[in-house]
C-alpha positions as CSV (number, residue, x, y, z in Angstrom):
1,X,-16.0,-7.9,3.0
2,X,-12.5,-7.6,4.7
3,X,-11.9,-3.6,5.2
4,X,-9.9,-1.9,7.1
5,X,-12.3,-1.6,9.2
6,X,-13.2,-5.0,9.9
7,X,-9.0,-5.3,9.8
8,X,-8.6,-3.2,12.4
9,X,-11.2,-4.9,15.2
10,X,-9.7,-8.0,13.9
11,X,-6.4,-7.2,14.9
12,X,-7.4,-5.3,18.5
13,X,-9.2,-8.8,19.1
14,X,-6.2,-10.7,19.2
15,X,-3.7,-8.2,20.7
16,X,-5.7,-8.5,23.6
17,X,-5.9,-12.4,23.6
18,X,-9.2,-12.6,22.3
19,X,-10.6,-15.4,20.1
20,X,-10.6,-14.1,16.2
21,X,-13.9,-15.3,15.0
22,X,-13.2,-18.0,12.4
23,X,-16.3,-17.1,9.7
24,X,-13.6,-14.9,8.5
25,X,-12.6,-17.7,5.7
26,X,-16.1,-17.4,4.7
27,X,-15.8,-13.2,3.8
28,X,-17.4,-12.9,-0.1
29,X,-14.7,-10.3,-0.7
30,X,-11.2,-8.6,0.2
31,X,-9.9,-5.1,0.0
32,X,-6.7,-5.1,-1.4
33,X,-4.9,-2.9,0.8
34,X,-7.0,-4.5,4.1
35,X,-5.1,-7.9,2.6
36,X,-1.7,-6.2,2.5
37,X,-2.0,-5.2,6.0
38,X,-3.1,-8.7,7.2
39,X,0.2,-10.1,6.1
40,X,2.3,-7.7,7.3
41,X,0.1,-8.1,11.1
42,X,-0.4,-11.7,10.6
43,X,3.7,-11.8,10.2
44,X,3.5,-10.3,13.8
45,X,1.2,-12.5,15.5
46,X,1.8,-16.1,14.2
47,X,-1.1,-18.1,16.3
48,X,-3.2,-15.3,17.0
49,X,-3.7,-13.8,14.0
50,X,-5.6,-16.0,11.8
51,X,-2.8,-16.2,8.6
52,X,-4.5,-14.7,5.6
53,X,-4.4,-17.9,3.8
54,X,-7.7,-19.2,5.3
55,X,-8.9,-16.6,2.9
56,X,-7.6,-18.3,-0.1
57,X,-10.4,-18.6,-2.5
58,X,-10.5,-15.5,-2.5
59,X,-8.4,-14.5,-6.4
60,X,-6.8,-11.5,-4.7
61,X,-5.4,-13.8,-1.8
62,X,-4.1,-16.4,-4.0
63,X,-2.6,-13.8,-6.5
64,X,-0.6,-12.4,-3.6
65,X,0.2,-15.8,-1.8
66,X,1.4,-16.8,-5.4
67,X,3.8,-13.9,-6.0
68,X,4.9,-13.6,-2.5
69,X,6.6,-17.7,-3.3
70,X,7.7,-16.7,-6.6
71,X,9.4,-13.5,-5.9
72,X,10.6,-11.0,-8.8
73,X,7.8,-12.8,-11.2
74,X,4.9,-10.6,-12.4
75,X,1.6,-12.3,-11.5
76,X,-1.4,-10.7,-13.4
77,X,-5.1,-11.9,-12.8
78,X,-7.7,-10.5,-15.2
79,X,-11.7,-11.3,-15.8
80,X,-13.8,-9.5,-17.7
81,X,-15.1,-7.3,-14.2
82,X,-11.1,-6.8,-12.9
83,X,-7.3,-6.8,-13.4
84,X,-4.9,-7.2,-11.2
85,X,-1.2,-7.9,-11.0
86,X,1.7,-8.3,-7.9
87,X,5.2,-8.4,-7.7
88,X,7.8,-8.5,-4.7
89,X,10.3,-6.4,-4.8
90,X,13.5,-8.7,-5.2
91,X,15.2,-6.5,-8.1
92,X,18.2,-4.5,-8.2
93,X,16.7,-1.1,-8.3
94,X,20.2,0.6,-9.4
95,X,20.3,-1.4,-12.5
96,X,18.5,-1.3,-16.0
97,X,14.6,-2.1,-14.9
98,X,13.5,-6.1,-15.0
99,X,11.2,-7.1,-17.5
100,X,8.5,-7.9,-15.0
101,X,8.6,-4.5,-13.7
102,X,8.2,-2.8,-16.7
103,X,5.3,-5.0,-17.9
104,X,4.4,-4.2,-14.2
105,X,3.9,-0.5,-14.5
106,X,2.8,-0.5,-18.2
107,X,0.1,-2.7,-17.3
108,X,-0.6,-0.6,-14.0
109,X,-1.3,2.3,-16.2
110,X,-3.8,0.5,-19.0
111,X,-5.4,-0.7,-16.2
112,X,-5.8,2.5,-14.3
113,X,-7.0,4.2,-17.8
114,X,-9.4,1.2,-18.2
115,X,-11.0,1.8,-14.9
116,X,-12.0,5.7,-15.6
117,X,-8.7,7.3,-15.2
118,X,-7.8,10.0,-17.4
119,X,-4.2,9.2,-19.0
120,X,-2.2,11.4,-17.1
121,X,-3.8,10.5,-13.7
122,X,-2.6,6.8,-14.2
123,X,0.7,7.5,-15.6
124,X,0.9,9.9,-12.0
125,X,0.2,6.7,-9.8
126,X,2.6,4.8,-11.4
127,X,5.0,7.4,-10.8
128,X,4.3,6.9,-7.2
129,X,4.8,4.0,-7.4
130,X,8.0,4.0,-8.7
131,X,8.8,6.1,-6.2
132,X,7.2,4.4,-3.6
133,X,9.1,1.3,-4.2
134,X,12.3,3.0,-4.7
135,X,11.6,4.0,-0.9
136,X,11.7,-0.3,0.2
137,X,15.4,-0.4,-1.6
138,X,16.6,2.5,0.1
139,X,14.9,2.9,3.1
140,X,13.3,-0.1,4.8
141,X,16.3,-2.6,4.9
142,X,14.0,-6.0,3.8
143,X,13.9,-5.3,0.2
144,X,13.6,-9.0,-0.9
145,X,9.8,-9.2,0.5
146,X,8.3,-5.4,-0.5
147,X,5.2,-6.2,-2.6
148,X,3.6,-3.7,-5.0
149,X,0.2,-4.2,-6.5
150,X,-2.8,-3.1,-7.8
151,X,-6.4,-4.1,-8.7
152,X,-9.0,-2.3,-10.9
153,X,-12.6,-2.9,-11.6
154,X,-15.1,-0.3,-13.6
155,X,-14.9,3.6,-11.9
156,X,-12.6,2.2,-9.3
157,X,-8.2,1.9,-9.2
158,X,-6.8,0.9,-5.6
159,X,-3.0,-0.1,-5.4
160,X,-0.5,-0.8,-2.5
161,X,2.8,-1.1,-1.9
162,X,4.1,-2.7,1.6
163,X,7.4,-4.1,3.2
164,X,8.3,-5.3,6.5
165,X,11.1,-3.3,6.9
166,X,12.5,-0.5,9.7
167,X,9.1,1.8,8.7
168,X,9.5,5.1,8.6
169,X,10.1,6.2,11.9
170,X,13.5,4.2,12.7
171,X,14.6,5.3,8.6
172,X,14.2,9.0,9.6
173,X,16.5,8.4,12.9
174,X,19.1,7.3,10.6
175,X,19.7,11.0,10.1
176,X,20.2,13.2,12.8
177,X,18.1,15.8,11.1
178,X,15.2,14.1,12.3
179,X,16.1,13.2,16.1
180,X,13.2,15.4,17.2
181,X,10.4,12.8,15.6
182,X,9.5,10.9,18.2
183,X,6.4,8.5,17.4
184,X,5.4,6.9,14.1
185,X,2.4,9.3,13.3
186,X,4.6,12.3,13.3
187,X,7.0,10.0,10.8
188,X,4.0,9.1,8.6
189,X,3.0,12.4,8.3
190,X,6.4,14.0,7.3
191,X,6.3,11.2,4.3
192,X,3.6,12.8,3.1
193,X,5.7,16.0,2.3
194,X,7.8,16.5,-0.3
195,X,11.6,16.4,-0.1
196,X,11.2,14.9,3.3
197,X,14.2,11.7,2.9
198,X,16.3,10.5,5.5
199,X,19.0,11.5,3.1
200,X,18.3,14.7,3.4
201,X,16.6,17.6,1.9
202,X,19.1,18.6,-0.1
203,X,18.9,15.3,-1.8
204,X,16.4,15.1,-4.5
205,X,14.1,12.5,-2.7
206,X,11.4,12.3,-1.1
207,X,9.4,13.7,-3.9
208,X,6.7,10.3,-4.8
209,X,3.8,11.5,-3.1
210,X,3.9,15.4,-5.2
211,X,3.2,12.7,-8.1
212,X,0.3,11.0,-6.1
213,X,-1.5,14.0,-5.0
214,X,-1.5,15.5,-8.2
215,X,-2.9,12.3,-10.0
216,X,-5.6,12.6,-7.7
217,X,-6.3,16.1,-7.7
218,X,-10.1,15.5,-9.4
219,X,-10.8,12.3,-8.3
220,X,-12.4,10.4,-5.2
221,X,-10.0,9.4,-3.0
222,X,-9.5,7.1,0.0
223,X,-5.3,6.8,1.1
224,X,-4.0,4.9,4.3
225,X,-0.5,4.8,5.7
226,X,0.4,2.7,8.2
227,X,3.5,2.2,10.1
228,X,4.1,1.0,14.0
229,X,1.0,1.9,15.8
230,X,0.1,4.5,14.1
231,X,-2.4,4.8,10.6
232,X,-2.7,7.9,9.1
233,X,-6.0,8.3,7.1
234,X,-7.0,10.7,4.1
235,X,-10.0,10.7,2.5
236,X,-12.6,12.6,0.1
237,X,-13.0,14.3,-3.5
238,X,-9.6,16.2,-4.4
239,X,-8.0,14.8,-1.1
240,X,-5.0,17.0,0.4
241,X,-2.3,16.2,2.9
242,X,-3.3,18.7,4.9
243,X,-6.6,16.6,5.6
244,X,-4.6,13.7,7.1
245,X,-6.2,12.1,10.6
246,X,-3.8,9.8,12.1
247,X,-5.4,6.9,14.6
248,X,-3.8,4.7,17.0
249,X,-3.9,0.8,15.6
250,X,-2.4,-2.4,16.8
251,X,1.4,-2.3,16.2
252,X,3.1,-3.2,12.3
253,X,6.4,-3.8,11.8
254,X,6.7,-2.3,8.5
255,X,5.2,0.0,6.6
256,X,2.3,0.2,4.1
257,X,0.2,2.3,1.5
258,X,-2.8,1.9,0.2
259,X,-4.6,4.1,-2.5
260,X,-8.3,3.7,-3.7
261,X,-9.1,6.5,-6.4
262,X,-13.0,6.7,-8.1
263,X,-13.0,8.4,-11.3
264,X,-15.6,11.4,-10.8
265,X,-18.6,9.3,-12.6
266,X,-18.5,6.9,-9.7
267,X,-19.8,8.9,-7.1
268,X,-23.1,8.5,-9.2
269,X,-22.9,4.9,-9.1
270,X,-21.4,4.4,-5.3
């Protein structure tokens, strides 16, 4: 299966010239947010890092390839074991919503609810997820590529959202507030916090992940942010910011997250 894990050797491997072992086209199964975070390092390191297309038989793969060249169209995959859906970004946020959002997050929200999610804990991610890509018309400058998706399967809702943008350390420069931030993992943490925008804290942002953490307040959670060379990692029952690790990783030029959430049954399962 591609993880993060698995992700991350892959990506050490060829920032220091090695040979990426090719089997990788043969991997039975993909995370989504470990596929995210392949495209955003793959755009990085054209010719050393294996593009994510040699993974395309994989249905999560081709769903993303597929929306990434039809941007602004909802593309939803669905089998009696999983749905999933994807959609770039490539709206104009300030407007009435697009059809294909709305369908986007209604969907997102039936599907979170037919995973195990109680009713208010999927309505909570997709109000992160409005947030959340809110954030890639504001903030990260390269709206017309951001991606938001998500995949369920039984006990088990993961969803990403990822752009290629500034990230959120060169965003929170854009204010002088913030001049005393000086690597990615302290910007990826102060994300984390509410009211933390570079607009300001008087300004009524910044407020996406209150929504997240509170959806997820009795579930099993694993959350990853990445930005630059930093990833900052959360993970457990009831997960808190205040549990945050942050790791050093191969540089991304962008930024991503990536929520997995277990409804409390599948810990008797998993």
């Amino acid at each position: 299966m591609l993880t993060f894990g698995l992700l991350d050797d892959i990506a050490l491997a060829s920032e220091k010239g090695r040979p990426v072992d090719h089997h990788l086209a043969t991997l039975p199964e993909v995370e989504l947010g470990a596929l995210a975070e392949w495209l955003l390092l793959s755009a990085d390191r054209a010719g050393k890092l294996p593009p994510v297309s040699i993974l395309k038989q994989q249905r999560l793969v081709q769903g993303m390839l597929d929306a990434l060249a039809r941007p602004g169209e909802l593309l939803q995959l669905e089998n009696a074991f999983s749905k999933s859906a994807f959609l770039v970004t490539q709206r104009n946020y300030q407007a009435a919503d697009t059809a294909a959002w709305l369908k986007f997050k209604l969907s997102m929200s039936s599907t979170g609810q037919w995973t195990g999610l109680h009713g208010d804990e999927a309505r909570a991610m997709v109000a992160a997820v409005e947030e959340l890509e809110v954030n890639i018309h504001e903030h990260s400058g390269r709206a017309h590529d951001g991606v938001v998706a998500y995949y369920g399967r039984r006990d088990e809702f993961a969803f990403v959202v990822a752009d290629s943008g500034r990230g959120p350390l060169a965003s929170l420069h854009t204010n002088p507030e913030f001049d005393h931030i000086t690597d990615h993992g302290q910007a990826l943490a102060l994300t984390l916090e509410d009211g933390v925008s570079r607009l300001g804290a008087a300004s009524g942002h910044g407020l996406g992940y209150r929504e997240l953490f509170k959806g997820l307040a009795t579930l099993n959670a694993s959350l990853r942010f990445r930005s630059g060379n930093r990833a900052l990692v959360i993970e457990g029952r009831s997960p808190q910011r205040a549990e945050a690790s942050t790791f050093e990783r191969p540089y991304l030029q962008g930024y991503l997250a990536s929520i997995v959430c277990r409804s409390p049954q599948a810990s008797l399962w998993h």
